[in-house]
N, CA, C and O of each residue as an XYZ file, in Angstrom:
724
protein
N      16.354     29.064     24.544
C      15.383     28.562     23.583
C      14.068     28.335     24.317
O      14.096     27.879     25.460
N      12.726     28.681     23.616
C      11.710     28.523     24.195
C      11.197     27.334     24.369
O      11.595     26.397     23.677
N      10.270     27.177     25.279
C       9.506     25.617     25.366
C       8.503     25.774     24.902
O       8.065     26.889     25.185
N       7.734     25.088     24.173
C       6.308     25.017     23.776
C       5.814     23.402     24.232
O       6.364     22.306     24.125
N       4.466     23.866     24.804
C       3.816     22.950     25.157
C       2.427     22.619     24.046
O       1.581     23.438     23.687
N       2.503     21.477     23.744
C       1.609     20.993     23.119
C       0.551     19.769     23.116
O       0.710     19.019     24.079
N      -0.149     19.528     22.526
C      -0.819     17.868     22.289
C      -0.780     17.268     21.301
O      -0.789     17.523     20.097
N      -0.727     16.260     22.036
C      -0.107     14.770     21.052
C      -1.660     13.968     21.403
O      -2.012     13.694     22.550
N      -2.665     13.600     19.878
C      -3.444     13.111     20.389
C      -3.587     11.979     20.848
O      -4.665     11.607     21.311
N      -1.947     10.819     20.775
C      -1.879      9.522     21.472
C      -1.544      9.999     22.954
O      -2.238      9.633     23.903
N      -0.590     10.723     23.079
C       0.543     10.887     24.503
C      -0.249     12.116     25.077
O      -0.281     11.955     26.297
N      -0.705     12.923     24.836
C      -1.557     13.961     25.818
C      -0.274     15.448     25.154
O       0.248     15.736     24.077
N      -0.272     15.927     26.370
C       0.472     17.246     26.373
C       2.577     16.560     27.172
O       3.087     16.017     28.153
N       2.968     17.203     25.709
C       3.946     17.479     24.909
C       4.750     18.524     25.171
O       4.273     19.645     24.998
N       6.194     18.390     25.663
C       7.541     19.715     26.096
C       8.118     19.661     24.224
O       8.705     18.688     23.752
N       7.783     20.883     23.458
C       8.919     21.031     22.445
C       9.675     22.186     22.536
O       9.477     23.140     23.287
N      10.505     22.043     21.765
C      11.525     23.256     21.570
C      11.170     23.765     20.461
O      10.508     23.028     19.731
N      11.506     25.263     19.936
C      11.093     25.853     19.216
C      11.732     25.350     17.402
O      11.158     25.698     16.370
N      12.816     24.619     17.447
C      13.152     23.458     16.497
C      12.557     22.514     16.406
O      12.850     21.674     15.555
N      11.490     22.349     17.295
C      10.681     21.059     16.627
C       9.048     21.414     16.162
O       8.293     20.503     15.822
N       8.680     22.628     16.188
C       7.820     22.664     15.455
C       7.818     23.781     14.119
O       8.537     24.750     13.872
N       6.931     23.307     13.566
C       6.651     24.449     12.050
C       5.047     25.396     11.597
O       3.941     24.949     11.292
N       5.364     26.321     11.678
C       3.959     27.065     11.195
C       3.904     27.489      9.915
O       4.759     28.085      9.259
N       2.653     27.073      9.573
C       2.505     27.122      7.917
C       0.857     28.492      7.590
O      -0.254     28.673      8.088
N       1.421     28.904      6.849
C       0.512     29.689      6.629
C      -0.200     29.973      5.096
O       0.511     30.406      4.189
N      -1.578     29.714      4.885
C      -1.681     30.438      3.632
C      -1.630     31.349      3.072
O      -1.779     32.270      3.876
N      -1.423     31.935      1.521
C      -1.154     33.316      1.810
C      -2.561     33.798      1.150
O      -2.918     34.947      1.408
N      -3.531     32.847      0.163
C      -4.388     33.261      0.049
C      -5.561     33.438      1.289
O      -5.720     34.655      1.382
N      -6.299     32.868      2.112
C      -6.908     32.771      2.944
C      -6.300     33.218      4.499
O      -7.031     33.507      5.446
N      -4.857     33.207      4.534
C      -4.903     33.393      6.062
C      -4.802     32.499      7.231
O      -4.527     32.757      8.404
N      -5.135     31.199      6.540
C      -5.485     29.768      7.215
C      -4.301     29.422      7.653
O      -3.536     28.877      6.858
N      -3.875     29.666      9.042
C      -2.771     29.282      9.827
C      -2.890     27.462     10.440
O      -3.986     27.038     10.807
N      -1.800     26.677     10.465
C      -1.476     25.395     11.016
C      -0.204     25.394     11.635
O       0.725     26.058     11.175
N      -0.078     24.540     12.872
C       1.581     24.033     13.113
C       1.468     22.481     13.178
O       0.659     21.595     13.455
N       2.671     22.657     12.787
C       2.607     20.343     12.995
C       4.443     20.281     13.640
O       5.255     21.202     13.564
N       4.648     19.019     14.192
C       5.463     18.608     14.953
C       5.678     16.811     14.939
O       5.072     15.876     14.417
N       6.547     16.914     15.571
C       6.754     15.097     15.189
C       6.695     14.840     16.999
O       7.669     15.159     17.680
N       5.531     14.278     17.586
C       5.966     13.635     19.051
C       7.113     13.255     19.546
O       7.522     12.224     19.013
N       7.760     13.663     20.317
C       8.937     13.386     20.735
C       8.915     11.959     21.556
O      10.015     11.429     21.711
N       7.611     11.206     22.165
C       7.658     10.263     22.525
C       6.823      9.049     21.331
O       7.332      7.937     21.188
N       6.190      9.238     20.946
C       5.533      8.069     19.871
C       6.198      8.591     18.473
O       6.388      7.693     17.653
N       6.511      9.670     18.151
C       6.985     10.150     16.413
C       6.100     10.100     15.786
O       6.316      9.994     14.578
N       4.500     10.154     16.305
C       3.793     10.456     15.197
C       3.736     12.011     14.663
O       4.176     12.966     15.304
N       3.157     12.082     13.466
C       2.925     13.189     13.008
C       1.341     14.195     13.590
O       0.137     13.942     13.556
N       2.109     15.306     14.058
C       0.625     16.115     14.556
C       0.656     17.204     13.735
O       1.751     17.724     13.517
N      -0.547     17.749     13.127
C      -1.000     18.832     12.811
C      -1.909     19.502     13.276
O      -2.940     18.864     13.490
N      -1.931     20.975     13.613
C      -3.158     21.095     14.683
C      -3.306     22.726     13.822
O      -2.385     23.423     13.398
N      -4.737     22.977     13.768
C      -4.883     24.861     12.867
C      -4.356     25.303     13.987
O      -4.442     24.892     15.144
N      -3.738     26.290     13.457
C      -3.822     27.788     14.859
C      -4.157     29.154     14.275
O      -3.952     29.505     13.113
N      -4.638     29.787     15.140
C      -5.329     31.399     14.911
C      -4.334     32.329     14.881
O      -3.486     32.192     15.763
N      -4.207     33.122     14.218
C      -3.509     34.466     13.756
C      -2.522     34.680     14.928
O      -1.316     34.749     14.694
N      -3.047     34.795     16.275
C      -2.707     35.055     17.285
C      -1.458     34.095     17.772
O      -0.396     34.607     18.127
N      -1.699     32.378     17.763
C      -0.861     31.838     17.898
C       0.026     31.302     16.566
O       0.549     30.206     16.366
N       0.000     32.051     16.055
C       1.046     32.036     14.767
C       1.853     33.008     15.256
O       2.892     32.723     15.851
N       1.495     34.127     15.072
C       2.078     35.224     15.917
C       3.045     35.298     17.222
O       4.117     35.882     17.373
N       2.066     34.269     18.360
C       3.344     33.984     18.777
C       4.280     33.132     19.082
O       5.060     33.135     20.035
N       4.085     31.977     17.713
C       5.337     31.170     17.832
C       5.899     31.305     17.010
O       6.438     30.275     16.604
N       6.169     32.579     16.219
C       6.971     33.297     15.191
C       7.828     33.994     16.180
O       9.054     34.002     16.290
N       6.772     34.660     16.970
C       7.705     35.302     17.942
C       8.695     34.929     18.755
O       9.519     35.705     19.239
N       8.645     33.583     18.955
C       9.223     32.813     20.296
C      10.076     31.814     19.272
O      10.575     30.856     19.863
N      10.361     31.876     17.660
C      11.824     31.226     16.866
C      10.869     30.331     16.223
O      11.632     29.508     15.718
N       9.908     30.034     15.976
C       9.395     29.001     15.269
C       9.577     29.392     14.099
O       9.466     30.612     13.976
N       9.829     28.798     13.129
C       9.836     28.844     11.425
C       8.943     28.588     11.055
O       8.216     27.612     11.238
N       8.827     29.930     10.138
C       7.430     30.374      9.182
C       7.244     29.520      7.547
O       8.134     29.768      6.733
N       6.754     29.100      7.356
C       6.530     29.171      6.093
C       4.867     29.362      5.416
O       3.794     29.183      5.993
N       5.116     29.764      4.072
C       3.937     30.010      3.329
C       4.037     29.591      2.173
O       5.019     29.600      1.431
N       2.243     28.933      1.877
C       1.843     28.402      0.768
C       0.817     29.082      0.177
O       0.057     29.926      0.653
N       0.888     28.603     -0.943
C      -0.872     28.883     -1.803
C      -1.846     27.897     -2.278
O      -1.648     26.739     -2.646
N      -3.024     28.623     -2.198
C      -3.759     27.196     -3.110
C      -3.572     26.973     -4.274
O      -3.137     27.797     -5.079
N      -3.954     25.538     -4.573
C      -3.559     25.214     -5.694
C      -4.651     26.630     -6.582
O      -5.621     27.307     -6.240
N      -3.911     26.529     -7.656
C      -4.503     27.493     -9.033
C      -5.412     27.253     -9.775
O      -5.742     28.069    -10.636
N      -6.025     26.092     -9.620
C      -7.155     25.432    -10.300
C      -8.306     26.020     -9.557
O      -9.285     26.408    -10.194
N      -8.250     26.147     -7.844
C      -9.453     26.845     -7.418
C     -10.044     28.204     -7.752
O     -11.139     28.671     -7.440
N      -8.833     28.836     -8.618
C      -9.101     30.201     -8.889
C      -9.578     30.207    -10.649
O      -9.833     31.331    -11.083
N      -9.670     29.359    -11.373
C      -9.641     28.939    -13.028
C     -11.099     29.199    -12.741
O     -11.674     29.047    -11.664
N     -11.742     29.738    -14.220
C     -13.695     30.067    -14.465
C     -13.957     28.490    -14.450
O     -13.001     27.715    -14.493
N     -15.071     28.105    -14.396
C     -16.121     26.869    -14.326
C     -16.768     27.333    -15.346
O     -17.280     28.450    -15.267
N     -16.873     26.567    -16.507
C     -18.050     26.498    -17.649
C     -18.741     24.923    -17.853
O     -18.293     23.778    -17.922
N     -20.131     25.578    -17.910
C     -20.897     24.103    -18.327
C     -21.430     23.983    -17.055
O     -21.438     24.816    -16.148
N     -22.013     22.512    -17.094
C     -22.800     21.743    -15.659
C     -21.741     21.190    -15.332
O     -20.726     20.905    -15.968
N     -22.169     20.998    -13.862
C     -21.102     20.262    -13.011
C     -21.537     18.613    -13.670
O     -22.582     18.127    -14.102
N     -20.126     18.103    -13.475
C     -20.019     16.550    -13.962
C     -20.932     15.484    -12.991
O     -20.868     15.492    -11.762
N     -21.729     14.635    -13.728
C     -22.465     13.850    -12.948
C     -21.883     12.594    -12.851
O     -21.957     11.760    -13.753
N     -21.251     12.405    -11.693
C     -20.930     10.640    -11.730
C     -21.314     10.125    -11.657
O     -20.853      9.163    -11.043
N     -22.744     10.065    -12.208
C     -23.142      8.614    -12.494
C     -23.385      8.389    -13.831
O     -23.499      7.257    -14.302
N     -23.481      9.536    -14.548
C     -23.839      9.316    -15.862
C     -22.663     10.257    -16.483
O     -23.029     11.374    -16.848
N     -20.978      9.845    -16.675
C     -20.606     10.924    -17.841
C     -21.233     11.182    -19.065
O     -21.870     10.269    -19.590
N     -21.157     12.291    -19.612
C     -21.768     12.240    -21.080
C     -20.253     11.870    -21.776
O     -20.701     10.724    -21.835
N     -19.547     11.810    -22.076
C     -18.616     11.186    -22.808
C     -18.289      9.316    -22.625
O     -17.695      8.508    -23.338
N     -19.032      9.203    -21.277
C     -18.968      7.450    -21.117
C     -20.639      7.335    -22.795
O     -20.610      6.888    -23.942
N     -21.527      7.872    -22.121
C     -22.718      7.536    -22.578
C     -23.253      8.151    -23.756
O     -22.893      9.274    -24.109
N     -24.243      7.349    -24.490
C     -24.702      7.676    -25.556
C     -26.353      8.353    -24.954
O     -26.650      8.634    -23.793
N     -27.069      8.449    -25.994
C     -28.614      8.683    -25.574
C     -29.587      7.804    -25.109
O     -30.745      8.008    -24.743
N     -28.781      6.581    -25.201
C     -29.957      5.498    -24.703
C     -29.394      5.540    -23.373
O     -30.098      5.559    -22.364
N     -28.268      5.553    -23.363
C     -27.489      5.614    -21.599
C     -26.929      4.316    -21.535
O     -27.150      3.650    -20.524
N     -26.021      3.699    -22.740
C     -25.074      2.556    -22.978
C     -24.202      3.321    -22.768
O     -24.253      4.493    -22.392
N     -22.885      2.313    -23.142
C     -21.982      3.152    -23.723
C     -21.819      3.492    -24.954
O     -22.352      2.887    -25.884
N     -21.132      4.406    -25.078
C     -21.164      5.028    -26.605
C     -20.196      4.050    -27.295
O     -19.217      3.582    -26.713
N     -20.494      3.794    -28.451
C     -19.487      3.407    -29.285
C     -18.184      3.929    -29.234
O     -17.133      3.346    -28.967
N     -18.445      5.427    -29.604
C     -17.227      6.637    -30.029
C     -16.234      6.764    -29.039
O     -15.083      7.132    -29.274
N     -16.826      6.358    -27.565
C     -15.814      6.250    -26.098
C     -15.069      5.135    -26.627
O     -13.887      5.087    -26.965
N     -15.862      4.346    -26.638
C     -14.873      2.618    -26.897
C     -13.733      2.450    -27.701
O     -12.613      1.948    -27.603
N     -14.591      3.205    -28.746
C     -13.400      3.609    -30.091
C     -11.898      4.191    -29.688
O     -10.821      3.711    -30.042
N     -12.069      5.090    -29.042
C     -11.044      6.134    -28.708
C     -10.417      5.828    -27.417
O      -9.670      6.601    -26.818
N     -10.835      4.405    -26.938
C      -9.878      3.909    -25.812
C      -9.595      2.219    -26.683
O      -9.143      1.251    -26.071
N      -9.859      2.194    -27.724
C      -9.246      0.963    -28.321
C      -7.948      0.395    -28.122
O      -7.037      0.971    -28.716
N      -7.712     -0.392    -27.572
C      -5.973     -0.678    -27.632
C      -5.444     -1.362    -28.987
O      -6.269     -2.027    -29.613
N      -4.334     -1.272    -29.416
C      -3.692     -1.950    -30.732
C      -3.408     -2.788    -29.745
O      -3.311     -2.731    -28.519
N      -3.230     -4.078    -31.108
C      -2.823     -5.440    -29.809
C      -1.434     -5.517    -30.389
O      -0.800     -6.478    -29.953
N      -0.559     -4.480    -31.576
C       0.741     -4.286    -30.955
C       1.215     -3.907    -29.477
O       2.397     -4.100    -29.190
N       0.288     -3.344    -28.471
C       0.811     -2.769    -27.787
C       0.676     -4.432    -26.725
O       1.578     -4.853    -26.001
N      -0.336     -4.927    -26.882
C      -0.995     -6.577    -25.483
C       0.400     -7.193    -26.345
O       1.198     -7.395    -25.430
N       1.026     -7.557    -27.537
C       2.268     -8.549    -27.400
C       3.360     -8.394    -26.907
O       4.084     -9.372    -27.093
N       3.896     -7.443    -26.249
C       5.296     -7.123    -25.114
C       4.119     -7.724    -23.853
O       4.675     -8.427    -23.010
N       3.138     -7.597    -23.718
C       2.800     -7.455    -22.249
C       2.658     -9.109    -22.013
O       3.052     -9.595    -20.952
N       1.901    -10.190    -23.370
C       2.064    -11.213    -23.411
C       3.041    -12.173    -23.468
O       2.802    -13.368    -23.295
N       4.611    -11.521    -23.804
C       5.683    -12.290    -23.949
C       6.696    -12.097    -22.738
O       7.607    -12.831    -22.355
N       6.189    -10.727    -22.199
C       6.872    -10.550    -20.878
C       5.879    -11.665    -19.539
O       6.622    -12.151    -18.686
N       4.680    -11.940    -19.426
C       3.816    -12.644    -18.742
C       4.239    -14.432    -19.138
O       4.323    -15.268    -18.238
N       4.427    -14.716    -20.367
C       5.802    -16.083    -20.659
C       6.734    -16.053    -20.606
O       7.338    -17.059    -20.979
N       7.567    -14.791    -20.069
C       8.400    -15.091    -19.721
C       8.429    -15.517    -18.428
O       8.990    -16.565    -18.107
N       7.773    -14.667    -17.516
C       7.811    -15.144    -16.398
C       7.402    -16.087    -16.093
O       7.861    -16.578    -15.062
N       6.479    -16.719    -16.734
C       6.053    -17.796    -16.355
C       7.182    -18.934    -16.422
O       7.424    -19.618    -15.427
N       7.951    -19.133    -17.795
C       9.543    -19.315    -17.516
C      10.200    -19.484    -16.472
O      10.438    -20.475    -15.782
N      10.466    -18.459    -16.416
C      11.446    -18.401    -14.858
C      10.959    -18.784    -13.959
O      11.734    -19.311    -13.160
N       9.548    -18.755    -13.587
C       9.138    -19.679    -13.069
C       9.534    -21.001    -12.970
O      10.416    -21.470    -12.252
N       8.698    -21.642    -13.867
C       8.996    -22.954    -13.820
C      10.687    -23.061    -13.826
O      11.143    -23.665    -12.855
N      11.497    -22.636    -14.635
C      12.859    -22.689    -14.190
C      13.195    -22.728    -12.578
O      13.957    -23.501    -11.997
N      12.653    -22.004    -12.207
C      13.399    -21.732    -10.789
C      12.839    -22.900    -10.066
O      13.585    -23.620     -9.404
N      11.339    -23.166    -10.173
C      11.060    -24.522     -9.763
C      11.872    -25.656    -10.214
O      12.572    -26.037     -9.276
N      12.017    -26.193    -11.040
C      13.046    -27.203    -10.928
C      14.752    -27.306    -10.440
O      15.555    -28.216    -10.230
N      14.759    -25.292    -10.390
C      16.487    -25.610    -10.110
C      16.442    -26.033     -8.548
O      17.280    -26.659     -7.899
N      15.082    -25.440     -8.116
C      14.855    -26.257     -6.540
C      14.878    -27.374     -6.265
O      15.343    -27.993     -5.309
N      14.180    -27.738     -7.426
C      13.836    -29.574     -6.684
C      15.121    -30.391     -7.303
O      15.367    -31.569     -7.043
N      16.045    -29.379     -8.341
C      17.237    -30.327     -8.378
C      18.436    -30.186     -6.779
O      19.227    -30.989     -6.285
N      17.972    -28.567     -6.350
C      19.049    -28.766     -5.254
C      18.276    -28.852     -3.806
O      18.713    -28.144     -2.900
N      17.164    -29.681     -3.565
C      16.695    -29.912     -2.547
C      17.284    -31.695     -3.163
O      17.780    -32.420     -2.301
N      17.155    -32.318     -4.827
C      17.870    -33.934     -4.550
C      19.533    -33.814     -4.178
O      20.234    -34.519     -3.453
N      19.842    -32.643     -4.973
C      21.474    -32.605     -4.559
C      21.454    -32.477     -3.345
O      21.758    -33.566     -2.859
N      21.203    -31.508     -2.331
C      21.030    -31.767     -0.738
C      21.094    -33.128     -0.154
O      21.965    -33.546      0.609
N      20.112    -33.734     -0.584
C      20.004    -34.965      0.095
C      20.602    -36.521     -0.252
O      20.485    -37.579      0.368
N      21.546    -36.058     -1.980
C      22.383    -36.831     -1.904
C      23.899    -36.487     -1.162
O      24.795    -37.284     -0.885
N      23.864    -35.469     -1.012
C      25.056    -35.165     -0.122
C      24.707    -35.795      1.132
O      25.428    -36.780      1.290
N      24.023    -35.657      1.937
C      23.444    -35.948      2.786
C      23.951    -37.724      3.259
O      24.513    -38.158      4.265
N      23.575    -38.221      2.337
C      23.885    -39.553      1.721
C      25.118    -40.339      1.721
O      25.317    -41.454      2.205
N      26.198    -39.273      0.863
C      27.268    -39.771      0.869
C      27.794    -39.196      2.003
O      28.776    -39.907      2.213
N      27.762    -38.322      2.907
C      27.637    -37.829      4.292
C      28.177    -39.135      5.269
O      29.172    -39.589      5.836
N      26.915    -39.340      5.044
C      26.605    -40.947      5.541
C      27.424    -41.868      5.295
O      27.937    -42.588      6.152
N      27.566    -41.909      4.414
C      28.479    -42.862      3.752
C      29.936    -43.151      4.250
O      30.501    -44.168      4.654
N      30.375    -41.645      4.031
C      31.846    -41.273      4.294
C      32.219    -41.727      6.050
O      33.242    -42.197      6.546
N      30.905    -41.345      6.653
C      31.332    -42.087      8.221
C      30.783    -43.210      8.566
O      30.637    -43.566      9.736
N      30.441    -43.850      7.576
C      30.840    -45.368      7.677
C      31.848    -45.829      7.371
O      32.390    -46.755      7.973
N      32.424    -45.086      6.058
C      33.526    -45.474      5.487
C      34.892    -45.306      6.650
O      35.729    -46.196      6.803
N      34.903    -43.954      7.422
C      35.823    -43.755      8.044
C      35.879    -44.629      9.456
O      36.921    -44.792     10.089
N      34.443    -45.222      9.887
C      34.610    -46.351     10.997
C      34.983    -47.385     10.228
O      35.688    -48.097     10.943
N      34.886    -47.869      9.113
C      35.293    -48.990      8.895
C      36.965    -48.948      8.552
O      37.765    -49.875      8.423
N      37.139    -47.536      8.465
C      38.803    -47.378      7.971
C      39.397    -47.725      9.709
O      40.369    -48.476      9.792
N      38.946    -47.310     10.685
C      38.995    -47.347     12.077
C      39.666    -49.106     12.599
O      40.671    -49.555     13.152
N      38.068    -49.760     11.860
C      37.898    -51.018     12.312
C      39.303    -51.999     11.626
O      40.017    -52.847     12.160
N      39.291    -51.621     10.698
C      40.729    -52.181      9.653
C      41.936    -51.723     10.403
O      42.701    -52.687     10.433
N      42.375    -50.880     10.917
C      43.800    -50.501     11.261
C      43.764    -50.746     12.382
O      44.878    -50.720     12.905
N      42.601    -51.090     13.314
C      42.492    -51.828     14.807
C      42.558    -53.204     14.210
O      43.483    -53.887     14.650
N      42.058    -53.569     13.625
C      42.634    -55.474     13.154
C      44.070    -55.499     12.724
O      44.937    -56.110     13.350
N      44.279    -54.834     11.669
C      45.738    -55.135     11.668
C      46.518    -54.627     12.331
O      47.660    -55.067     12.194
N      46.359    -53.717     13.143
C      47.692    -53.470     14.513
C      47.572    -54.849     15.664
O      48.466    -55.243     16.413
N      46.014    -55.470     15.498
C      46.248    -56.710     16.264
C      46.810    -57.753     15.552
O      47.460    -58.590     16.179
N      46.713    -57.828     14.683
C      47.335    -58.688     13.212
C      48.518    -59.011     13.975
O      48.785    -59.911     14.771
N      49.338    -57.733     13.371
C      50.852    -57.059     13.581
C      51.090    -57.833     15.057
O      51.647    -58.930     15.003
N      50.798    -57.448     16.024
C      50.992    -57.727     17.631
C      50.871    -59.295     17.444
O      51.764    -59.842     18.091
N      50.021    -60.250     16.738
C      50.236    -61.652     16.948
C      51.450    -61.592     16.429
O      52.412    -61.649     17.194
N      51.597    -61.495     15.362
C      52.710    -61.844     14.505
C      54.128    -62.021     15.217
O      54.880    -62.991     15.310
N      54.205    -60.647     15.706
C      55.636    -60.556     16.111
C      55.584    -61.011     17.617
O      56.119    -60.290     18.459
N      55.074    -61.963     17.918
C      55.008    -62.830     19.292
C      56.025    -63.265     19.153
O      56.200    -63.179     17.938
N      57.342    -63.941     19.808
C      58.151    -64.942     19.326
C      57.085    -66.461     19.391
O      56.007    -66.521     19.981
N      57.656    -67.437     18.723
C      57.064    -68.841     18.772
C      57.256    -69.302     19.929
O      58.144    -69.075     20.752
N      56.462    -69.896     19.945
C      56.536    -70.606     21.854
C      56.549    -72.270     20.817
O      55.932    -72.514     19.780
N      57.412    -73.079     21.538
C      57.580    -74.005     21.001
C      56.788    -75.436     22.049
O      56.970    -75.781     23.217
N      56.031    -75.878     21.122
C      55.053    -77.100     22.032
C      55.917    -77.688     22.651
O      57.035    -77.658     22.137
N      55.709    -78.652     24.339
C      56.029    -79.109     25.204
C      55.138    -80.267     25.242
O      53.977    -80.380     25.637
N      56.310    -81.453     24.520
C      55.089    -82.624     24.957
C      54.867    -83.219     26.110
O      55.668    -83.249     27.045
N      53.795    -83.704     26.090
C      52.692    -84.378     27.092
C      53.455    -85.526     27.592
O      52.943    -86.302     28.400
C-alpha cells in the first residue's frame, strides 16, 4: 500500500495510506480536491489538487469520486438582479412596507392558541417542578431530623440497658446483714 505524504494545517506534514484519503472531482468544471482526516489531531483537511495529482493518487489506490454542480447554476436568469436593500415585494412606492406583503404573511390566531397553551403549559410544569423541589429538599431535611433523632434514641436505648444490668447486679447481691456497734 502506498504512502502519501501530506499537510495538516495544525500538525505540518502528514504519513497517510492510500485508505485515508479521498479525491473528488467535478464533472462539470474539472475542479479536482482531496480531503483526509489527520491522523494526529482528526481534523478535517481539504486541499484542491491539479489534474495531475488526481491522476496520481488514482493511480497509487485512492478513491475517486464525482460530483456536479448544483442545477440552479445552469437555470436562465430573468429580470434585475434582487436588491437587498430594497425587495420590491417587501416595498410599496413610497418605500414602506406594502400592505399586500403584510396581508399575505398574516397569521390566523387559530394558529398563536396551540403555541399559547403549550407556553402555559410549561410554565406549569414549571412551577410544578418547583415546588416538588422545595417539598423534597423539606422532606430531606426532615429525614435528616429524625436521623438525629433515632441516634439519640438508640444512645438512650444504650444508657437504659447499662442502668438496668447495674440495677440487676445490685439486686442479686446477697444481703449483708448489719453488725452492731
Amino acid at each position: 500500500m502506498a504512502t502519501i505524504r501530506a499537510t495538516c494545517v495544525d500538525c505540518g506534514d502528514v504519513e497517510l495510506t492510500t485508505a485515508d484519503v479521498r479525491v473528488r472531482v467535478c464533472i462539470e468544471d474539472n475542479a479536482g480536491s482531496y480531503h483526509f482526516r489527520c491522523p494526529h489531531c482528526a481534523m478535517a483537511v481539504v486541499k484542491p489538487a491539479e489534474p495531475r495529482i488526481v491522476d496520481l493518487l488514482v493511480a497509487s489506490g485512492v478513491e475517486l469520486s464525482t460530483w456536479r454542480l448544483p442545477a440552479e447554476l445552469f437555470e436562465p436568469r430573468f429580470g434585475d438582479r434582487i436588491n437587498h436593500d430594497d425587495p420590491p415585494q417587501l416595498t410599496g412606492e413610497s418605500g414602506s412596507v406594502s400592505p399586500d406583503w403584510v396581508a399575505s404573511r398574516a397569521v390566523s390566531v387559530l394558529w398563536v392558541v396551540p403555541l399559547v397553551v403549550l407556553a402555559a403549559g410549561a410554565v406549569l410544569v414549571g412551577a410544578t417542578l418547583r415546588k416538588s423541589t422545595e417539598a423534597t429538599i423539606d422532606l430531606r431535611n426532615e429525614c435528616a431530623q429524625l436521623e438525629e433523632l433515632r441516634s439519640a434514641l438508640d444512645d438512650l436505648r444504650r444508657e437504659a440497658d447499662s442502668t438496668r444490668a447495674a440495677v440487676d447486679r445490685i439486686r442479686s447481691r446477697p444481703e449483708r446483714t448489719q453488725v452492731p456497734r
